[in-house]
C-alpha positions as CSV (number, residue, x, y, z in Angstrom):
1,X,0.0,0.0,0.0
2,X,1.8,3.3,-0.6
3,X,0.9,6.6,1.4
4,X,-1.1,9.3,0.0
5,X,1.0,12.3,-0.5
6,X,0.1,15.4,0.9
7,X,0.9,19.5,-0.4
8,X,1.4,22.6,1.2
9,X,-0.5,25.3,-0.8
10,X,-0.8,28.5,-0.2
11,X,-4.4,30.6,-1.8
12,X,-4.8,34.6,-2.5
13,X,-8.4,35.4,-1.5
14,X,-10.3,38.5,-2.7
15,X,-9.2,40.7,0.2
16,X,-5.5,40.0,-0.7
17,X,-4.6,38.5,2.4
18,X,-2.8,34.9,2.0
19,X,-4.2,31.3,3.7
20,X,-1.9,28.3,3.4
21,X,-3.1,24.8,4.1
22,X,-2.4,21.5,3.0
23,X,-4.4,18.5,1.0
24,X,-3.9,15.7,-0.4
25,X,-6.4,16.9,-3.5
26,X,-5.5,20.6,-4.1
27,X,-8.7,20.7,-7.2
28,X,-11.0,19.4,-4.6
29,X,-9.8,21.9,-1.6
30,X,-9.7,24.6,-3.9
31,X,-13.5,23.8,-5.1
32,X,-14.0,23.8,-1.3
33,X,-12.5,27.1,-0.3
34,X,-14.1,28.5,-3.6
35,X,-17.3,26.9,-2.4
36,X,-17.9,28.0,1.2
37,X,-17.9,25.1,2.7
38,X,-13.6,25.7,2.6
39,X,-11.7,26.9,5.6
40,X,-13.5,29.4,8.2
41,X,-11.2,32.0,7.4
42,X,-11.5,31.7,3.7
43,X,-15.3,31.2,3.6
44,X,-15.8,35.3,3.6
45,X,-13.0,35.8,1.4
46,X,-14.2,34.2,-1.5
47,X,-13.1,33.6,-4.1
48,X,-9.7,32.4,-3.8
49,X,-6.5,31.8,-6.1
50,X,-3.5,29.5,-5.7
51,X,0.0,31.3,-5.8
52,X,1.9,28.3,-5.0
53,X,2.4,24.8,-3.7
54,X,5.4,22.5,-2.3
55,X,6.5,19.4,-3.7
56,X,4.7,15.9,-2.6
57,X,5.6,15.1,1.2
58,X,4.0,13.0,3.6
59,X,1.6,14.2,5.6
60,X,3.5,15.0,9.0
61,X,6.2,16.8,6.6
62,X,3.3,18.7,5.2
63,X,2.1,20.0,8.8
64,X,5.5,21.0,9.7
65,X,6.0,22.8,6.6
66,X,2.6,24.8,7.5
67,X,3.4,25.7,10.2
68,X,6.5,27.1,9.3
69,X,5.1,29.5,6.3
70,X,2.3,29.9,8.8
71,X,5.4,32.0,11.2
72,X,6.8,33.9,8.2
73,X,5.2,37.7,8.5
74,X,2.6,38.3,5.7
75,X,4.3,41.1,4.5
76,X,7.4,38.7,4.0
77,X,5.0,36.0,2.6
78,X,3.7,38.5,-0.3
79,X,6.9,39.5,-0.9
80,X,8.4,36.5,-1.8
81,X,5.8,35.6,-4.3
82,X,6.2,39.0,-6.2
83,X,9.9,39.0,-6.4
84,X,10.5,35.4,-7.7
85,X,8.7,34.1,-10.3
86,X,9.0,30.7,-8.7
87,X,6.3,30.4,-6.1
88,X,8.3,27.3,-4.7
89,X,10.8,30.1,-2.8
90,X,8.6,31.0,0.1
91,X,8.3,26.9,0.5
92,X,12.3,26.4,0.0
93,X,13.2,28.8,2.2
94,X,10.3,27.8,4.7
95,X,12.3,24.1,4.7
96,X,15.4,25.3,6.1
């Protein structure tokens, strides 16, 4: 049996603010933040819009990465996406 691999993603929503999160079905979570019945915090923010993702990991990677982009200042978060065109940077550097 292999292990379902698990993301980090990270989602714009309308108010500009970021939300990151992690699945194991980003199309599904997406239609689910984009739906309502998402995240609390994104269910008033609709809609939203992926800016990036991490590489496959298992799930207990995938919670520590989180949490770490969860400690990184929002200002910082926003801009890392903007100067790199690689959305993977905030996650790289998030790793180390």
């Amino acid at each position: 049996m292999t292990k379902r691999q698990w993301i980090v993603y990270l989602v714009q929503c309308s108010d500009k603010s970021l939300y990151c999160g992690i699945t194991n079905n980003l199309e599904n979570r997406l239609t689910a933040h984009n739906s309502g019945t998402g995240a609390k915090y994104t269910r008033s923010r609709r809609p939203v819009t992926l800016v990036g993702t991490s590489s496959e990991m298992t799930r207990s990677d995938a919670l520590k990465l989180e949490y770490r982009v969860k400690q990184v200042p929002p200002n910082k978060k926003e801009v890392e996406l903007t100067k790199k065109n690689d959305n993977l940077e905030l996650f790289n550097q998030c790793k180390n």
